[in-house]
N, C-alpha and C positions, 0 to 999 in steps of 0.2 A: 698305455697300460692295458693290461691281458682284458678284454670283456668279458671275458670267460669266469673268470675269478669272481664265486663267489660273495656277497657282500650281504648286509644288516636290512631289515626292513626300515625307512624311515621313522622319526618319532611324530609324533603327535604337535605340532607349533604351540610351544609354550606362550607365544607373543603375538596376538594379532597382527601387529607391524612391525618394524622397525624406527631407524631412524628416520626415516623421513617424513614418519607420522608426528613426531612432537614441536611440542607447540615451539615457539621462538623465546619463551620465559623458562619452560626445560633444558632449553639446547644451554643455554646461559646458565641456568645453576649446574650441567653436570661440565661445562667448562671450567664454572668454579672446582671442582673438584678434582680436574685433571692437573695435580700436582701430587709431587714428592709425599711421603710423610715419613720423613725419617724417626721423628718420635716413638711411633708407635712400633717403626723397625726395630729401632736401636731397641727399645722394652721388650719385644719378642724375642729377641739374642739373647738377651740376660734371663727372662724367665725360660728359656731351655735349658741354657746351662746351672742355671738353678734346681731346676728341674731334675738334671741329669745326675748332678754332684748327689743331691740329696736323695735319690735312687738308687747311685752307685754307693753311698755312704750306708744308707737301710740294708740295703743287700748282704754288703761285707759284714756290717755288724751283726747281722741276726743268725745268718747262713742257715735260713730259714728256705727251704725249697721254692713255696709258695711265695714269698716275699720277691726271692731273686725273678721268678718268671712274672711277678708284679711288677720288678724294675726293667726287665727286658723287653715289656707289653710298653712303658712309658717312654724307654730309650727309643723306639723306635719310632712313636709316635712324634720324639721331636726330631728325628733323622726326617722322618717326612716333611715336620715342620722347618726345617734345613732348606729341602728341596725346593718347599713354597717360597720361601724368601730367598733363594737363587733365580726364582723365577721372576718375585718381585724386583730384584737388581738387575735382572738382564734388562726389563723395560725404565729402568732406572725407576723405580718409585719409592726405592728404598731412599738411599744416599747418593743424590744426582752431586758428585764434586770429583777433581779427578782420585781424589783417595777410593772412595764408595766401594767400586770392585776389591779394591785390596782388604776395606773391611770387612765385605759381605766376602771373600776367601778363606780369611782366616779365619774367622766366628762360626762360619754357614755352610762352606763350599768345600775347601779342604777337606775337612771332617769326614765329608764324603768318601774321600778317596780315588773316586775313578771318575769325574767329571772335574769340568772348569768350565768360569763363566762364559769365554771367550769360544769355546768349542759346544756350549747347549745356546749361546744367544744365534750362531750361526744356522744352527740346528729350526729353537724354535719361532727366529725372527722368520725363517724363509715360510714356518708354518702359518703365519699371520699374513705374509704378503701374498701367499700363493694357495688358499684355500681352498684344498680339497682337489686341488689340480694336481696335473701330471708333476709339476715340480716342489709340492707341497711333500717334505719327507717325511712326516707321520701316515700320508697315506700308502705312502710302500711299505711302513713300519708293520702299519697296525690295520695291514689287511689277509684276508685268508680266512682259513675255516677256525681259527682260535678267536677271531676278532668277529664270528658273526652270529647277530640274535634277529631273531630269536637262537635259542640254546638248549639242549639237554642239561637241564638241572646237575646231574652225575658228571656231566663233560665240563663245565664251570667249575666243580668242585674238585674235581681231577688237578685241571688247569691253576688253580689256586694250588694244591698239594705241590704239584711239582716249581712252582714258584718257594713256596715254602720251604722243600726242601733243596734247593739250588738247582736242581733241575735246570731251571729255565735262565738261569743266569748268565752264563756264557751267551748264550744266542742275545739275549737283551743287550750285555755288554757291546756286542756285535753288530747290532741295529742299531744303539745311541751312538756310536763313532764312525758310522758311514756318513762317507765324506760326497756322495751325491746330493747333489739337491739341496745344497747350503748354501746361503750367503755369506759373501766375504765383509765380517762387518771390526771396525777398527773402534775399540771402545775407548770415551775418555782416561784420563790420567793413563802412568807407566804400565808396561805387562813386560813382566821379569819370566822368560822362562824356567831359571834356574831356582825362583823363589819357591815352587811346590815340594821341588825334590828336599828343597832343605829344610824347611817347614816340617816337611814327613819325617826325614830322618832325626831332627830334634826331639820330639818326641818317641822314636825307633830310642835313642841314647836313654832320653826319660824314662820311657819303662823299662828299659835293663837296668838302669844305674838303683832304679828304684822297687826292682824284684818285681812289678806291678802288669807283666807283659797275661798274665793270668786273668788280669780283671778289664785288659783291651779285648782279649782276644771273645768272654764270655760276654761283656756287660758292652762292648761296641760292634767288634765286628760280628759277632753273632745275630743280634735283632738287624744288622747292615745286611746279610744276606738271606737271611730268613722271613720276618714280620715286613719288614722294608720292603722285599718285592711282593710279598702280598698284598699291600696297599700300593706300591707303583702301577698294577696290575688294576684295582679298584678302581685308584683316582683316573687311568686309564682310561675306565669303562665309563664312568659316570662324565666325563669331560667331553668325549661327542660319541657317535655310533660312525663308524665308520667306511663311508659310501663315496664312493668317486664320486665327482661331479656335484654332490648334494649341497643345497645351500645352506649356512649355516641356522635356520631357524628350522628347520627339519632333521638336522644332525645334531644339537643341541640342547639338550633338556634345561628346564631349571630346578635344581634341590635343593631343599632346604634341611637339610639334615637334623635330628633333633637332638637334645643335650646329652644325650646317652653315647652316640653316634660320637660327638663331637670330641669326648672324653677319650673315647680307643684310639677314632681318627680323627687328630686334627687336621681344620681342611682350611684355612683361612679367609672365607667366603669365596674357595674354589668353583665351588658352583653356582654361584650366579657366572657362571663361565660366559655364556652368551654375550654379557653386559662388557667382561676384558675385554670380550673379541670386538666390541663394536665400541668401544672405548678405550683402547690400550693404554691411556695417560690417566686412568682412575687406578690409586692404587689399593689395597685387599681393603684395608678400612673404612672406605669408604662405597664399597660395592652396595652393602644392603640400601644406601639412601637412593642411587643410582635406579633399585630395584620399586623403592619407595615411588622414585618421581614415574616411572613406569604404570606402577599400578593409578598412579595419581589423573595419569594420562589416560585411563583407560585402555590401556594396550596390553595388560596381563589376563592370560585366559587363566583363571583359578582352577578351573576342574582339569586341568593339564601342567598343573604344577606339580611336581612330587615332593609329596611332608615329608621324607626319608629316603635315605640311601637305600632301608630294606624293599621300602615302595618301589621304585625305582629299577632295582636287581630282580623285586617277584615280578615285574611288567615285563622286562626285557625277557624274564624266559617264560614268558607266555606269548607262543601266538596267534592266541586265540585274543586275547588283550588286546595289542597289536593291533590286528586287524581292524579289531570294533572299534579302536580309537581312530583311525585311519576313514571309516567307513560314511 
């Protein structure tokens, strides 16, 4: 990798230690919780699409301006929530059985359109094995002068605009299908290649047979290329800072997002990020206890935790902040 290439000041270590600070009664209750939880998966699917339907339903019926960009802000908050829970299936937390991928496709992944589980577990499994190294593919992703903070205020907000408006889509598209630096990984149960194309065109048939190609194109793919990469972009930045070579309690934050926060962006205890990474068999439900036995251990620095996403974005383009926490 270029040494030349620009890069992030590190963060501030949200965690005094790691794992090998906790006691043998911790190591043991977060074993208990390195399982499945498909319960609370399968109820996130359903409250999307609940979600979605009764969004797309307010919309259509009010054709109320306000209302539609009230359902386009919610649609895309469960695209996101989509994203989260492909991500829970790649580590299998969702549905460990060989059906699981096929559900978490058609409910979660599909929908998407331009991903599949099989080509982002290649992606983000090699991100976990290979951390921060030369063969870790988030670090060629998401290095250079767009991925580095401190930041010009103006140059973030730029950067989000051109996300928003598609701008930045194609090159994204272009980063997540590079085939460097992946593992070749063989997931449980069948993988049909032909099953996505037909799946797409079923519903391609649905909304023409059903005049409805009007209410895809505004109420799905619209918040899909617009609001969507402005939080792929967000969760991006909140997920590590991104430094060759850095370990991951220095590239790492921990946030805690507040209900307000959580409402625009759902984040499924995304950020106790730290904790997946040093726990990959805890799944999202089960993170804040993981975070709980932590502080219990005494190993959470409080005054280096961030109460909010917005805390978090004003520190990063501060560095003068930066520094004095570093200091």
């Amino acid at each position: 990798m270029n040494e030349s290439v620009p890069h992030s000041l590190p963060l501030p270590p949200s965690l005094s230690s790691g794992i090998e600070a906790l006691s043998p009664e911790a190591r043991k209750r977060i074993t208990q919780l390195s399982k499945p939880d498909p319960v609370r998966f399968i109820l996130k699917l359903m409250e999307c699409w609940i979600l979605i339907a009764l969004a797309i339903t307010a919309a259509t019926h009010f054709h109320n301006l306000w209302v539609s960009i009230l359902a386009i802000l919610v649609i895309a908050g469960r695209q996101n929530t989509f994203a989260l829970l492909l991500h829970e299936q790649t580590h299998y937390l969702g549905i460990k059985s060989r059906w699981g991928d096929l559900i978490a496709n058609f409910f979660a992944v599909y929908p998407l359109l331009i991903i599949s589980i099989p080509g982002y577990a290649g992606i983000h499994l090699a991100h976990h094995k290979f951390y921060f190294t030369e063969k870790d593919p988030d670090i060629h992703r998401k290095i250079g002068k767009h991925w580095v903070f401190p930041m010009k205020p103006h140059r973030l907000a730029i950067l989000f605009l051109k996300d928003f408006f598609c701008i930045n889509l194609i090159y994204n598209i272009a980063a997540k299908n590079k085939k460097a630096h992946t593992l070749q990984i063989t997931r449980m149960g069948p993988s049909y290649g032909w099953l996505k194309p037909v799946y797409l065109g079923a519903w391609a048939v649905f909304f023409t047979v059903t005049h409805s190609w009007d209410i895809f194109l505004i109420y799905w793919l619209l918040p899909l290329v617009t609001i969507m990469q402005v939080f792929i972009r967000l969760g991006a930045i909140c997920e590590h800072v991104y430094i060759p070579g850095a370990p991951l309690e220095s590239s790492t934050a921990v946030i805690m997002p507040t209900w307000w926060e959580g409402l625009i962006f759902p984040h499924l205890n995304f950020f106790y990020h730290i904790y997946h990474h040093y726990f990959p068999g805890v799944p999202y439900s089960r993170l804040p206890e993981v975070h709980e036995i932590f502080v219990k251990e005494g190993l959470v620095k409080e005054h280096h935790v961030f109460n909010s996403i917005l805390e978090y974005i004003k520190f990063l383009l501060s560095k003068e902040k930066i520094q004095e926490s570093l200091a």
